[in-house]
Backbone of each chain as ProteinMPNN parsed JSONL, in Angstrom:
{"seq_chain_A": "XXXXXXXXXXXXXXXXXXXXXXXXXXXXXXXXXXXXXXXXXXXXXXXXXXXXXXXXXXXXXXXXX", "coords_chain_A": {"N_chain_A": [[-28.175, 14.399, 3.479], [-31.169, 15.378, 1.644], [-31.133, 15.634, -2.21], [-32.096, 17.312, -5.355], [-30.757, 17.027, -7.526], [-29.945, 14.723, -8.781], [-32.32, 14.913, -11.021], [-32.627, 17.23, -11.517], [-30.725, 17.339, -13.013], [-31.264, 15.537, -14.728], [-33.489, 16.71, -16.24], [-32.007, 18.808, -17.85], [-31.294, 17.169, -19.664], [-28.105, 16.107, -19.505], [-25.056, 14.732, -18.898], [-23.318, 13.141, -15.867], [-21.141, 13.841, -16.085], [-20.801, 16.052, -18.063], [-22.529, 17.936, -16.1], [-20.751, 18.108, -14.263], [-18.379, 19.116, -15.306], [-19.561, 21.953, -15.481], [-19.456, 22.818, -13.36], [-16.959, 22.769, -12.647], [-16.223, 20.261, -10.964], [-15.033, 17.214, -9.972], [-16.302, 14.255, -12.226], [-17.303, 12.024, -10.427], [-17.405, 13.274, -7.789], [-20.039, 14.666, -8.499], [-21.913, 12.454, -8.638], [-21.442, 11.333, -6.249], [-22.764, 13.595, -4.425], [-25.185, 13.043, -5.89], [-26.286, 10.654, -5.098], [-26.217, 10.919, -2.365], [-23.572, 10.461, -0.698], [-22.383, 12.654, -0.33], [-22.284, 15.54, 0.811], [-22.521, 18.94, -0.946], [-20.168, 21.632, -0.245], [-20.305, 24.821, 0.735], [-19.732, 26.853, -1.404], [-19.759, 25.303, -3.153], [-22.212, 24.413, -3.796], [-23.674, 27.339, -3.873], [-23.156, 27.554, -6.633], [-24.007, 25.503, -8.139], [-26.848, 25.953, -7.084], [-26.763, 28.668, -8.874], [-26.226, 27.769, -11.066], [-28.668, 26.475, -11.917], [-30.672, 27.925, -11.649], [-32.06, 27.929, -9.607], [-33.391, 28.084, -6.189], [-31.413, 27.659, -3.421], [-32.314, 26.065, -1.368], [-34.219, 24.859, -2.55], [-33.329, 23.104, -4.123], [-31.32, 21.619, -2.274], [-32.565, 19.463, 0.471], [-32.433, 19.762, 3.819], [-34.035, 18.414, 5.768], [-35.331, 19.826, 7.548], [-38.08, 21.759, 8.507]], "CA_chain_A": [[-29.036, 15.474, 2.981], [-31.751, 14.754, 0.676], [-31.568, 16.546, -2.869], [-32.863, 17.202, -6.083], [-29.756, 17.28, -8.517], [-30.244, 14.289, -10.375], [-33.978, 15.385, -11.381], [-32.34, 18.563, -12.246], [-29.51, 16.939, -14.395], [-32.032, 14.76, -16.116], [-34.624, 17.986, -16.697], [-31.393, 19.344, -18.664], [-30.317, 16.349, -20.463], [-26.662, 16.847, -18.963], [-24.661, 13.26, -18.187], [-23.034, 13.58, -15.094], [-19.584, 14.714, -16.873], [-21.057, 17.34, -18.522], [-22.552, 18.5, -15.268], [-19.136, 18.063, -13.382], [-17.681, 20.132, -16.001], [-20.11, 22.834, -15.982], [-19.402, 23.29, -11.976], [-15.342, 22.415, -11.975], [-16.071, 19.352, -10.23], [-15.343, 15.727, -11.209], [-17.72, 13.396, -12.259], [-17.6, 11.325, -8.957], [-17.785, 14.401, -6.613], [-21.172, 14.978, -8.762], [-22.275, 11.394, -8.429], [-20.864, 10.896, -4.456], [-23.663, 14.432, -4.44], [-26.439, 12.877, -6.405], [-26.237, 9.484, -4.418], [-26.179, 11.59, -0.983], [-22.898, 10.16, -0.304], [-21.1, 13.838, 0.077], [-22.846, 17.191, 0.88], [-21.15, 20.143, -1.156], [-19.6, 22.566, 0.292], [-21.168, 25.978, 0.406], [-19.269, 27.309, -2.211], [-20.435, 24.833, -4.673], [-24.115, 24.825, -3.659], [-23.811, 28.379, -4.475], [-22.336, 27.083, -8.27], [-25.007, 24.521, -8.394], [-27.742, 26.887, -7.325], [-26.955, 29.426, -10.001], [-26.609, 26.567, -12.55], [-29.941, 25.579, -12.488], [-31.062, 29.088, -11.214], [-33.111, 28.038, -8.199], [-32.774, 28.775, -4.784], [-30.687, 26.353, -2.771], [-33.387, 25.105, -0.612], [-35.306, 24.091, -3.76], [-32.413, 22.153, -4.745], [-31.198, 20.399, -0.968], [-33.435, 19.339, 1.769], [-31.675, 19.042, 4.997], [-34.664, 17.426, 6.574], [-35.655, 20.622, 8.401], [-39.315, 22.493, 8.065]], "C_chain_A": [[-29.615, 15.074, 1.61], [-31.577, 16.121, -0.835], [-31.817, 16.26, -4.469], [-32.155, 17.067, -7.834], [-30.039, 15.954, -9.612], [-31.298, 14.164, -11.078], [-33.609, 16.409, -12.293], [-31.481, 18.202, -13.439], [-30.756, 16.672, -15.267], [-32.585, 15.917, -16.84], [-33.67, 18.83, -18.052], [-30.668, 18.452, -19.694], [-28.937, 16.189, -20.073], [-25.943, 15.173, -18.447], [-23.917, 13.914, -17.05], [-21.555, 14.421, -15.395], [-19.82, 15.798, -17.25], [-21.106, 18.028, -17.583], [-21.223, 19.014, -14.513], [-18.461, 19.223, -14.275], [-17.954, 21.501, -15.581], [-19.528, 24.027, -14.213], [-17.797, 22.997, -11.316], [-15.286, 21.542, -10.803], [-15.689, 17.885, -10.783], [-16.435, 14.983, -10.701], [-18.213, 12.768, -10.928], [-18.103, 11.913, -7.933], [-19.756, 14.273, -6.882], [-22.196, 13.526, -8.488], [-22.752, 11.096, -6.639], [-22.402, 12.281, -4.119], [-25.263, 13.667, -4.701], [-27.245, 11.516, -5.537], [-26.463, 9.76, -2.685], [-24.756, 10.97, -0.047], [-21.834, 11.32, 0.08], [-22.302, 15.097, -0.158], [-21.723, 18.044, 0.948], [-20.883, 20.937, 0.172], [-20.422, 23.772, 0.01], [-21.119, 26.612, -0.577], [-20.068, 26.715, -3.611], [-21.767, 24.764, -4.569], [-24.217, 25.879, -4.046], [-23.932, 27.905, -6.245], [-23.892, 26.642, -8.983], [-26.391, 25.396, -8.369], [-28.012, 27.743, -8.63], [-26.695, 29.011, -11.552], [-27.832, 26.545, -13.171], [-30.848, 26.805, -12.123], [-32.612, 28.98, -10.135], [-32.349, 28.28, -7.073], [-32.174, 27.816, -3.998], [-31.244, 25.275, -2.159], [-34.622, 24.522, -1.239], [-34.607, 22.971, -4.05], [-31.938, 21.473, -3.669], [-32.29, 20.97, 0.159], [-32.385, 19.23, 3.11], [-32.991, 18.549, 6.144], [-35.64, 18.44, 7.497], [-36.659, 21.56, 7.376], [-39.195, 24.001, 8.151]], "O_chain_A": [[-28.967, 14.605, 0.674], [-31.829, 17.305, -0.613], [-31.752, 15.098, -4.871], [-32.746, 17.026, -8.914], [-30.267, 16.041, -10.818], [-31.3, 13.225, -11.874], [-34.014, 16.564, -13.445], [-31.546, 18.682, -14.57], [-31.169, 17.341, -16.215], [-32.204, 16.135, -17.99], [-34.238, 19.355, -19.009], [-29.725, 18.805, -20.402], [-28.515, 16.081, -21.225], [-26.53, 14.569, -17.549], [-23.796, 15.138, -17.098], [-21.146, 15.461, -14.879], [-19.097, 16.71, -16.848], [-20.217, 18.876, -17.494], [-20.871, 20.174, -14.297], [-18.045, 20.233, -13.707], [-17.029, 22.269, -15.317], [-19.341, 25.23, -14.031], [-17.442, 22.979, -10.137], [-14.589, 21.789, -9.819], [-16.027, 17.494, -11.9], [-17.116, 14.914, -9.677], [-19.327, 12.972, -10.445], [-18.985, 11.449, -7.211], [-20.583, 13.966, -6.024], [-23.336, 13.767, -8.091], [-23.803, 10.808, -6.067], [-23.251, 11.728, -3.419], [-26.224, 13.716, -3.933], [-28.461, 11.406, -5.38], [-26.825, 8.875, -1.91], [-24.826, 10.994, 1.181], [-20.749, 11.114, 0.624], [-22.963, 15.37, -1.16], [-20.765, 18.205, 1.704], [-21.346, 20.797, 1.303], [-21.213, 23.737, -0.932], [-22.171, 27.106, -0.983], [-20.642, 27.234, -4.568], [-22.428, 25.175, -5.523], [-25.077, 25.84, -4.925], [-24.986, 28.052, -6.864], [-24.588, 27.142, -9.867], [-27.017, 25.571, -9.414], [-29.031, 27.679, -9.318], [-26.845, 29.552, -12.647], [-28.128, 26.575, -14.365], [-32.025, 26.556, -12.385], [-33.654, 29.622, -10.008], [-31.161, 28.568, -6.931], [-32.878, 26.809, -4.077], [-30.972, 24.077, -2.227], [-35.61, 23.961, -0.765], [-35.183, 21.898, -4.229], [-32.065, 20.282, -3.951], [-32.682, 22.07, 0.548], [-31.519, 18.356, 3.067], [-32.709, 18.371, 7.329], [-36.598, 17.965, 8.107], [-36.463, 21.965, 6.23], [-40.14, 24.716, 7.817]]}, "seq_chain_B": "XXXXXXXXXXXXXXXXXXXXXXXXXXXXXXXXXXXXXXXXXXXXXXXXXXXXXXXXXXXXXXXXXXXXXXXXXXXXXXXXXXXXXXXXXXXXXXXXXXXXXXXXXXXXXXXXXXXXXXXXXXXXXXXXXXXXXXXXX", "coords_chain_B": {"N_chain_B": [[-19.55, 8.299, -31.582], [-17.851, 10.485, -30.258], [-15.312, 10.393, -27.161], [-15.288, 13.043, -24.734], [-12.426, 15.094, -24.23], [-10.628, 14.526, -21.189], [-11.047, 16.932, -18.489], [-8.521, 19.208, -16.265], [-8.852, 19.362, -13.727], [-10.42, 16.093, -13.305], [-8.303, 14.311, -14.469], [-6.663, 14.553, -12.742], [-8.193, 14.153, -10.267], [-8.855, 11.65, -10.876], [-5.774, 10.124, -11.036], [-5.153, 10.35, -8.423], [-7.129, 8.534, -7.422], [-5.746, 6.381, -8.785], [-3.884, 5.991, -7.577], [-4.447, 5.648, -4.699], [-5.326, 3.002, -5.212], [-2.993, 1.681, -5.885], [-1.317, 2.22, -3.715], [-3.076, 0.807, -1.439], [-2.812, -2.05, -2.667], [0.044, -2.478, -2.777], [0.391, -2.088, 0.169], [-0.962, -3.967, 0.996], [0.036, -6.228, 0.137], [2.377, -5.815, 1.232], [1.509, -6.322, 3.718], [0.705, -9.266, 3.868], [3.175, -10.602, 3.204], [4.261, -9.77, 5.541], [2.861, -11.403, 7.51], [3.563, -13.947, 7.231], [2.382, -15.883, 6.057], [2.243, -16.726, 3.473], [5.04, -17.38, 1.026], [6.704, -14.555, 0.197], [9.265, -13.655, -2.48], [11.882, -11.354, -1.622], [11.779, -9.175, -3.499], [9.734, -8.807, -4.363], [8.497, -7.597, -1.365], [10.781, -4.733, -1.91], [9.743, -4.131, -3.819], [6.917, -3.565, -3.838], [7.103, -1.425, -1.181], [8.531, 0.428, -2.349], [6.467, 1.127, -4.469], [4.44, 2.039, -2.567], [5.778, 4.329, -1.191], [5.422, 5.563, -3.62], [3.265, 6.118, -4.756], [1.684, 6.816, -2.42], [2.762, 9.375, -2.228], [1.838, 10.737, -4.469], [-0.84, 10.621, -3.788], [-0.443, 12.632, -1.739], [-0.218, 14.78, -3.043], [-2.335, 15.544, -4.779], [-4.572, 15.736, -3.074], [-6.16, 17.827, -2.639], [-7.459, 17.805, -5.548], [-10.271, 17.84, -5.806], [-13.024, 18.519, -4.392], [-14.661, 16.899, -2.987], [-12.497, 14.23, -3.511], [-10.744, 15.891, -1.461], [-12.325, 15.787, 0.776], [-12.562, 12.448, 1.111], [-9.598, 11.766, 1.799], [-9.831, 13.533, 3.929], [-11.077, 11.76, 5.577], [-9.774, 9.569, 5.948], [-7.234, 10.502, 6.697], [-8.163, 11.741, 9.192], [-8.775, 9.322, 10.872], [-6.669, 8.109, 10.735], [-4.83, 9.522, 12.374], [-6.139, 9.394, 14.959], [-5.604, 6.924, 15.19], [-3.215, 6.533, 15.43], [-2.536, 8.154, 17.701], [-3.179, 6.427, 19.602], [-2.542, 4.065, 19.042], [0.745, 4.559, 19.81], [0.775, 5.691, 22.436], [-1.191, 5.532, 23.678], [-1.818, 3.178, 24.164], [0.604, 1.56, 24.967], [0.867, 3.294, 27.493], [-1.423, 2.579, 28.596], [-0.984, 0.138, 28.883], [1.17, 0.578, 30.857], [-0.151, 1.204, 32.689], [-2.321, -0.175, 33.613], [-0.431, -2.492, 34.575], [0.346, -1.418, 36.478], [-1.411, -1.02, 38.598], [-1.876, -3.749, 38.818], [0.12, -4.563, 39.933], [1.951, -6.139, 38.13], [5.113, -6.604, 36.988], [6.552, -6.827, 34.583], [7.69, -5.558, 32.38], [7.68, -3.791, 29.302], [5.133, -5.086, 27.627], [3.465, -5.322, 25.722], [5.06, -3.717, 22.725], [4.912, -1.133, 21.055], [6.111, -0.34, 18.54], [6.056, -3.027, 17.078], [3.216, -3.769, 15.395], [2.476, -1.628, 14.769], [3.022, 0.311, 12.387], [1.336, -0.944, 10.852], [-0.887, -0.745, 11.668], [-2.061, 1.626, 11.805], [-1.291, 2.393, 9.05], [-3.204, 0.732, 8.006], [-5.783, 1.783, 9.514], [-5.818, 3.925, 7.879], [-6.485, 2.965, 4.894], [-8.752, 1.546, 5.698], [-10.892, 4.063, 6.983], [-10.708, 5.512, 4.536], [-11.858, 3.421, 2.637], [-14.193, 3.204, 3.473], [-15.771, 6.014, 3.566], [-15.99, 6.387, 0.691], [-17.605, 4.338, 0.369], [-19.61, 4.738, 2.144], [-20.147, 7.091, 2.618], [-18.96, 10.715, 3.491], [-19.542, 12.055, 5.388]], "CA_chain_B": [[-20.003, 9.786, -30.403], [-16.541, 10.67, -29.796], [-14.933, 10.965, -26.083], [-14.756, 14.503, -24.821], [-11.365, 15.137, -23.741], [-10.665, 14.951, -19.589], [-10.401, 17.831, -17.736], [-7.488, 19.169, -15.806], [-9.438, 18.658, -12.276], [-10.442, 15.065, -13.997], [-6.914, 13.592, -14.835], [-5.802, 14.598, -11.24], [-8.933, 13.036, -9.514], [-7.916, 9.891, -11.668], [-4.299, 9.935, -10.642], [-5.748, 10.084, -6.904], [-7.546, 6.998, -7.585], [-5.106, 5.365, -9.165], [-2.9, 6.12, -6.495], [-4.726, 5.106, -3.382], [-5.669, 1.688, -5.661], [-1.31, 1.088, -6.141], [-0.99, 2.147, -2.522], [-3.549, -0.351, -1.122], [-2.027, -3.048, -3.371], [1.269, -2.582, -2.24], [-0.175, -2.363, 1.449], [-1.473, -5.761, 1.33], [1.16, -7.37, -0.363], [3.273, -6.301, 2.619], [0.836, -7.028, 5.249], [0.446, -10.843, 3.619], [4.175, -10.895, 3.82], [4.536, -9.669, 7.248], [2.399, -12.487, 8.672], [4.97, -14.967, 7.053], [1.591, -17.093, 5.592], [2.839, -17.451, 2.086], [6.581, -16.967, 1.209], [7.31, -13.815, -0.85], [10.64, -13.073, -2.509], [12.473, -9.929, -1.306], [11.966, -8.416, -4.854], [8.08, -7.959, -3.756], [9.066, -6.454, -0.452], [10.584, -4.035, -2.316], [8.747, -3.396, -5.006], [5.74, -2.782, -2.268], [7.534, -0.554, -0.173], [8.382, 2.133, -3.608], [4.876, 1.729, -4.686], [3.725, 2.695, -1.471], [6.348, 5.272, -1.002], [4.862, 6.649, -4.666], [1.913, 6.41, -4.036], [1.298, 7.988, -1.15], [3.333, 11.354, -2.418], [1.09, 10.97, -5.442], [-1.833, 11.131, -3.279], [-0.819, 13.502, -0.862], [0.061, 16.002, -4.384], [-3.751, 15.469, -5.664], [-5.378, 15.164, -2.217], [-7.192, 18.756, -2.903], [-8.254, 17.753, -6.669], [-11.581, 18.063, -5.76], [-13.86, 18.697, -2.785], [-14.991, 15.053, -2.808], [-11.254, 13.867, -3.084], [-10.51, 16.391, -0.056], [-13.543, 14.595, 2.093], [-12.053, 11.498, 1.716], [-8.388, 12.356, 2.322], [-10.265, 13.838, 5.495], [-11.671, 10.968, 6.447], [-8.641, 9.035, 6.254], [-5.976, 10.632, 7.838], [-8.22, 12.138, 10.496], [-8.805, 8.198, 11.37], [-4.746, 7.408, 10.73], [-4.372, 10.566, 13.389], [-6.123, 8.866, 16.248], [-4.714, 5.729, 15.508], [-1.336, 6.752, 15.966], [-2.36, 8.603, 19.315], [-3.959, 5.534, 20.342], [-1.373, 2.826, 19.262], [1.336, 5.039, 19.941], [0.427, 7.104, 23.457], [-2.344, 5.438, 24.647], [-1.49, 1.438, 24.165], [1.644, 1.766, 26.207], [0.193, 4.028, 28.816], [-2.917, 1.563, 29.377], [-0.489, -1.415, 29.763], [2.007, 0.892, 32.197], [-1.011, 1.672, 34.17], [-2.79, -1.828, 34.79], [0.361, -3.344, 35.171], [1.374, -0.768, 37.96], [-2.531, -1.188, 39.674], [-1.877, -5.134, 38.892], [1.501, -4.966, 40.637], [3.149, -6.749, 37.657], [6.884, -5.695, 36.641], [6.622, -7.045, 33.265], [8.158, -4.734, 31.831], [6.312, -3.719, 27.939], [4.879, -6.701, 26.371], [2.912, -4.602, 24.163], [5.661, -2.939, 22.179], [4.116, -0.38, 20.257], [6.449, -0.442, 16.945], [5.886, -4.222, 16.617], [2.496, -3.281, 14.099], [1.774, 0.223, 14.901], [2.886, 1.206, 11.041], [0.165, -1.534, 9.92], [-2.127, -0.705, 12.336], [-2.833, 3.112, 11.113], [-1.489, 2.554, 7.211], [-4.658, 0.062, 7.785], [-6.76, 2.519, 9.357], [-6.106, 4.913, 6.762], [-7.412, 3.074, 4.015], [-10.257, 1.484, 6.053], [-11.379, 4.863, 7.009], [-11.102, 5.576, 3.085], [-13.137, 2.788, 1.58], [-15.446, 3.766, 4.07], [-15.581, 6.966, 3.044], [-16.359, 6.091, -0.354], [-18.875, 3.85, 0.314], [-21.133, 4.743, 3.077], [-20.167, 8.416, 2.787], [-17.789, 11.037, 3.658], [-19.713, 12.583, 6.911]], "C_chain_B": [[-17.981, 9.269, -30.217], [-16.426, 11.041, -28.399], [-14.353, 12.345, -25.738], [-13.556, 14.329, -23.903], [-11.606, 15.1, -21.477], [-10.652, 16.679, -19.419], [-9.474, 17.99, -16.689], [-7.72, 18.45, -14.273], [-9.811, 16.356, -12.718], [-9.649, 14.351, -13.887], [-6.877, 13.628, -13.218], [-7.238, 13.799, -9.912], [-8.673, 11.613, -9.303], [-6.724, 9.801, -11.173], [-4.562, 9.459, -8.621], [-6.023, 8.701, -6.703], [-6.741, 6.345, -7.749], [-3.986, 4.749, -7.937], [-3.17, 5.322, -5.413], [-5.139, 3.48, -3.683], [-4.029, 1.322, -5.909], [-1.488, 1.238, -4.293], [-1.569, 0.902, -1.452], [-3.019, -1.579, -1.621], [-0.931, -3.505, -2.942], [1.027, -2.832, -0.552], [-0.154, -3.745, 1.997], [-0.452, -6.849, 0.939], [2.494, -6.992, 0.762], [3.057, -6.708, 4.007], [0.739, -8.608, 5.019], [2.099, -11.306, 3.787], [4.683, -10.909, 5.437], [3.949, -10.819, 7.926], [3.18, -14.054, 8.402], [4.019, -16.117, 6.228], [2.087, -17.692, 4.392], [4.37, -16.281, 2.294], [6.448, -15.957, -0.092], [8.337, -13.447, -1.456], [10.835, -11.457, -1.994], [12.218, -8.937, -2.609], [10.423, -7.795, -4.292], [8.426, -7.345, -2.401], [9.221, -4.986, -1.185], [9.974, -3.006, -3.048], [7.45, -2.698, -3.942], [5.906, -1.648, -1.715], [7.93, 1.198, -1.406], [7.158, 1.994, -4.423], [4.415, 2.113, -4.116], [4.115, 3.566, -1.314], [5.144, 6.304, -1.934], [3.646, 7.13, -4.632], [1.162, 7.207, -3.336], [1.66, 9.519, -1.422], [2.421, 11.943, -3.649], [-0.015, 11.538, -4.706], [-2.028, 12.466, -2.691], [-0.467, 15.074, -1.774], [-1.836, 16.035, -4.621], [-4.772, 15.109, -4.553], [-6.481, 16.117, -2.321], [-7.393, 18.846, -4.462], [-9.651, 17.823, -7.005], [-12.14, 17.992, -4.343], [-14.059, 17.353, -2.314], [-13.585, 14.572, -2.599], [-10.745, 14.237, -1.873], [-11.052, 15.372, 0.934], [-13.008, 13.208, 2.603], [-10.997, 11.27, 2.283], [-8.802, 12.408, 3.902], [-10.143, 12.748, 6.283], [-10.312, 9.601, 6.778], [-7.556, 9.211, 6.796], [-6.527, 11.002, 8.883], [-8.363, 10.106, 11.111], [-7.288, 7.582, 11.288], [-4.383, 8.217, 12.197], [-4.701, 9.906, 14.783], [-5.648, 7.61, 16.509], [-3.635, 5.781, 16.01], [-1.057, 7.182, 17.238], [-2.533, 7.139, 19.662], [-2.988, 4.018, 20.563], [0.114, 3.404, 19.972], [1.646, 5.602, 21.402], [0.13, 6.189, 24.155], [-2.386, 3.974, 24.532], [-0.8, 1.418, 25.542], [1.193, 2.241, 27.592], [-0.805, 3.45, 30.017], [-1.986, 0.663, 29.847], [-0.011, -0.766, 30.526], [1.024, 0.848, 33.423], [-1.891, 0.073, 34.599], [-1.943, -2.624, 35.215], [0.741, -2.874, 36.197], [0.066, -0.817, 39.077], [-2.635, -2.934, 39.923], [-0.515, -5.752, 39.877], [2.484, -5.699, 39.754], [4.049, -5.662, 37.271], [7.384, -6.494, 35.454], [7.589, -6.365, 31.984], [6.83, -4.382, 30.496], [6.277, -4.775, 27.895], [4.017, -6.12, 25.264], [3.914, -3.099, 23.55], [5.088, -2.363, 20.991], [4.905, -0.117, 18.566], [6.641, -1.566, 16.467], [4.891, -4.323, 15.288], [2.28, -2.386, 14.368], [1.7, 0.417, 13.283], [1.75, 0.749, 10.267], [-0.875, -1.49, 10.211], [-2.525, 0.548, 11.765], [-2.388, 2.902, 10.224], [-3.365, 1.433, 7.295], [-5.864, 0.677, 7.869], [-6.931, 3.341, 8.506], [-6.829, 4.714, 5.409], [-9.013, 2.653, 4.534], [-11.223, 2.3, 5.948], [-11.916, 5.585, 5.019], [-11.974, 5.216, 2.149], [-14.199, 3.186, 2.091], [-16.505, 5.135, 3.453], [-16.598, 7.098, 1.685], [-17.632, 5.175, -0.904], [-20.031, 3.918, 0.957], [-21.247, 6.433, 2.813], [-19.159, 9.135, 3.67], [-18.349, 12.197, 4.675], [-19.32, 11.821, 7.789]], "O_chain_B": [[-17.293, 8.253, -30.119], [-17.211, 11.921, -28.045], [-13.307, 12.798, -26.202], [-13.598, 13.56, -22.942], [-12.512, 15.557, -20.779], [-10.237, 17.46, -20.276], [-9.401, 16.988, -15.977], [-7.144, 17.486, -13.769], [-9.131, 15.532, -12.107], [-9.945, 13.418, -13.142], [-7.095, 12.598, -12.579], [-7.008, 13.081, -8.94], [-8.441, 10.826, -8.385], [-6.831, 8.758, -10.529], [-4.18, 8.513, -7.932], [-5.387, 7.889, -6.032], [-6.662, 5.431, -6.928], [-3.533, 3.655, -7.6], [-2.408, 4.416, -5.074], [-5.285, 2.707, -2.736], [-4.036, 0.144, -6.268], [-1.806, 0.219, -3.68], [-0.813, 0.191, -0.79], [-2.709, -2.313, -0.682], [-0.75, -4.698, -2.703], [1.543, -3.84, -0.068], [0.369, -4.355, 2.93], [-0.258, -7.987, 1.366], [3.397, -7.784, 1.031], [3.739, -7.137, 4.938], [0.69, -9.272, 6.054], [2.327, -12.312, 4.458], [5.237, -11.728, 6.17], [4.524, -11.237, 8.932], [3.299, -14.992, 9.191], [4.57, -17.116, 5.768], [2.323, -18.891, 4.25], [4.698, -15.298, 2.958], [6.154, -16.382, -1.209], [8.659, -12.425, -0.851], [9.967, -10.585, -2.036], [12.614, -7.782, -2.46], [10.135, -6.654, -3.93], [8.717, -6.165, -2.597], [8.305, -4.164, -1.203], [9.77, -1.793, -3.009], [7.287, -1.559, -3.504], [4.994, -0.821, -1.69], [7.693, 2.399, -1.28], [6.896, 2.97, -5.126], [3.573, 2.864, -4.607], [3.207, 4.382, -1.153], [4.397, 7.201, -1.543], [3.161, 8.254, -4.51], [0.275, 8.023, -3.586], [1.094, 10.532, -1.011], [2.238, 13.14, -3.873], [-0.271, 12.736, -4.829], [-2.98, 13.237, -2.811], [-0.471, 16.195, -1.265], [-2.277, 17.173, -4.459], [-5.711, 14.357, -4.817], [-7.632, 15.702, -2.182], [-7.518, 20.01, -4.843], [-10.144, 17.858, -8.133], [-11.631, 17.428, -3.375], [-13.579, 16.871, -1.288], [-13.32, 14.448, -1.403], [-10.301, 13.376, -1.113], [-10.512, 14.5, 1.615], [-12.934, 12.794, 3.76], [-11.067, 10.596, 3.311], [-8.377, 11.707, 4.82], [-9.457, 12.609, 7.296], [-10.176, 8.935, 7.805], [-6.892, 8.327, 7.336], [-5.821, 10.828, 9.877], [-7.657, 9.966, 12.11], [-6.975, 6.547, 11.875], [-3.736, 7.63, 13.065], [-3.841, 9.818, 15.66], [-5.33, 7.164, 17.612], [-3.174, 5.124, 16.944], [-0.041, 6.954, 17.895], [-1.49, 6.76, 20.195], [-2.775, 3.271, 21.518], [0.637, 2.594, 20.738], [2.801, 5.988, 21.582], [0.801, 5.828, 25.122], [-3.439, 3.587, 25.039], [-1.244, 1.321, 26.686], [1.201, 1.557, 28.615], [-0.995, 3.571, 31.227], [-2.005, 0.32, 31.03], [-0.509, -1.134, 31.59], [1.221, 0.59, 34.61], [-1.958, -0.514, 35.68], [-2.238, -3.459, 36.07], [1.418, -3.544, 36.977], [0.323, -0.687, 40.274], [-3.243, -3.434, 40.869], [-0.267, -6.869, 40.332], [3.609, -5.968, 40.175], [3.929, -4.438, 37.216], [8.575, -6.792, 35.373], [7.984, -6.838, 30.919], [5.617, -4.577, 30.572], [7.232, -5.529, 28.083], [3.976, -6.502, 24.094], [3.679, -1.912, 23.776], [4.806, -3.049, 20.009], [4.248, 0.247, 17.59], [7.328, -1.595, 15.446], [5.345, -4.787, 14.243], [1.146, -2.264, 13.904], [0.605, 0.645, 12.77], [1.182, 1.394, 9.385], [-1.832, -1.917, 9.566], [-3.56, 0.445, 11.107], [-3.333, 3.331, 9.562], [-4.376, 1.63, 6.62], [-6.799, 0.558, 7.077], [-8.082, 3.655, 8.2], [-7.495, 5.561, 4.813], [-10.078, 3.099, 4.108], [-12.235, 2.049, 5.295], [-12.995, 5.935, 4.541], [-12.604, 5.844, 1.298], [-15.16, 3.529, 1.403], [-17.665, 5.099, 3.041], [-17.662, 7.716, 1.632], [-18.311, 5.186, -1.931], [-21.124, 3.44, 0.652], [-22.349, 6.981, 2.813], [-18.519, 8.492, 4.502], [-17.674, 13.219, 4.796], [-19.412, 12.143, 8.973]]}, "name": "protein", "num_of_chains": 2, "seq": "XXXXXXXXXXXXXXXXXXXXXXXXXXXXXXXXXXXXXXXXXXXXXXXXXXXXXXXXXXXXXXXXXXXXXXXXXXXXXXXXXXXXXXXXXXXXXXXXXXXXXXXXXXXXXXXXXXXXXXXXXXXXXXXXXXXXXXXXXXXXXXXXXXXXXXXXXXXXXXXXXXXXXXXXXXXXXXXXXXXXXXXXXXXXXXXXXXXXXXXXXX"}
């Protein structure tokens, strides 16, 4: 799943630690995310969503129109 | 610039890591013994066998340290799980049955606790690095 998180990190200045922090994840989780090597969980897409205060499907693509 | 302290999730991610990097270690240093290629003293045996022990209880303490840590966990024991059916169940079963449509009376020749334990501790990390490197779908 394609998405938009490390656009969004950068847009906030935020290293990925910080981020990880901000969402009680570790750094790697946020990385293994940004790399498309792990799609969150719903829970934290919620997190992540109201982080950056867009709508989820602004922030991941799953490929579908 | 000073280092900001870990966090609690953090440390225990790290310990994960560290863990499944002693456990692999120890792994290999008893699978290179087991094949008899180079001679190891008995002291490495051991030592191997309570790093791996630790290891592993380390891991399986800090396996839900994070969602990502979970995933891979996943992906590793669900691939240790069918191994074990498969070396375990379904080895044996295949040889009983072509040897009984082949007519031999062989008895086993594929005794299943000869490597079974190295065959799934292997898949488990395989499935792991995997995991980690291609991804944890």
């Amino acid at each position: 799943m394609n998405n938009r998180l490390k656009v969004l990190r950068a847009m906030n200045d935020w290293s990925q630690a910080e981020l990880a922090a901000q969402l009680d994840v570790s750094r790697q989780a946020v990385n293994a995310i940004e790399t498309g090597k792990h799609d969150p969980s719903l829970p934290l897409a919620f997190r992540i969503s109201r982080l950056f205060n867009l709508p989820i499907e602004e922030i991941f693509d799953d490929g579908h129109e | 610039m000073t280092a900001k302290p870990l966090t609690k999730r953090e440390k225990s991610v790290r310990r994960h890591n560290i863990a499944t990097l002693l456990a692999l270690t120890a792994f290999i240093a008893l699978l290179v013994r087991s094949t008899e290629l180079v001679t190891l003293p008995e002291t490495v045996n051991f030592v191997a066998i309570m790093t791996l022990f630790f290891a592993v209880i380390t891991m399986f303490m800090t396996r839900n340290a994070d969602e990502y840590v979970a995933a891979i966990w996943r992906a590793g024991t669900s691939t240790a799980f069918v191994f074990t059916a498969a070396v375990l169940i379904f080895l044996p079963f295949t040889e009983g049955f072509i040897d009984g449509l082949m007519g031999y009376e062989n008895g086993q020749d594929i005794d299943a606790s000869d490597a079974s334990e190295m065959v799934i501790i292997a898949s488990f990390f395989v499935a792991n690095a995997w995991a980690r490197l291609r991804g944890t779908y």
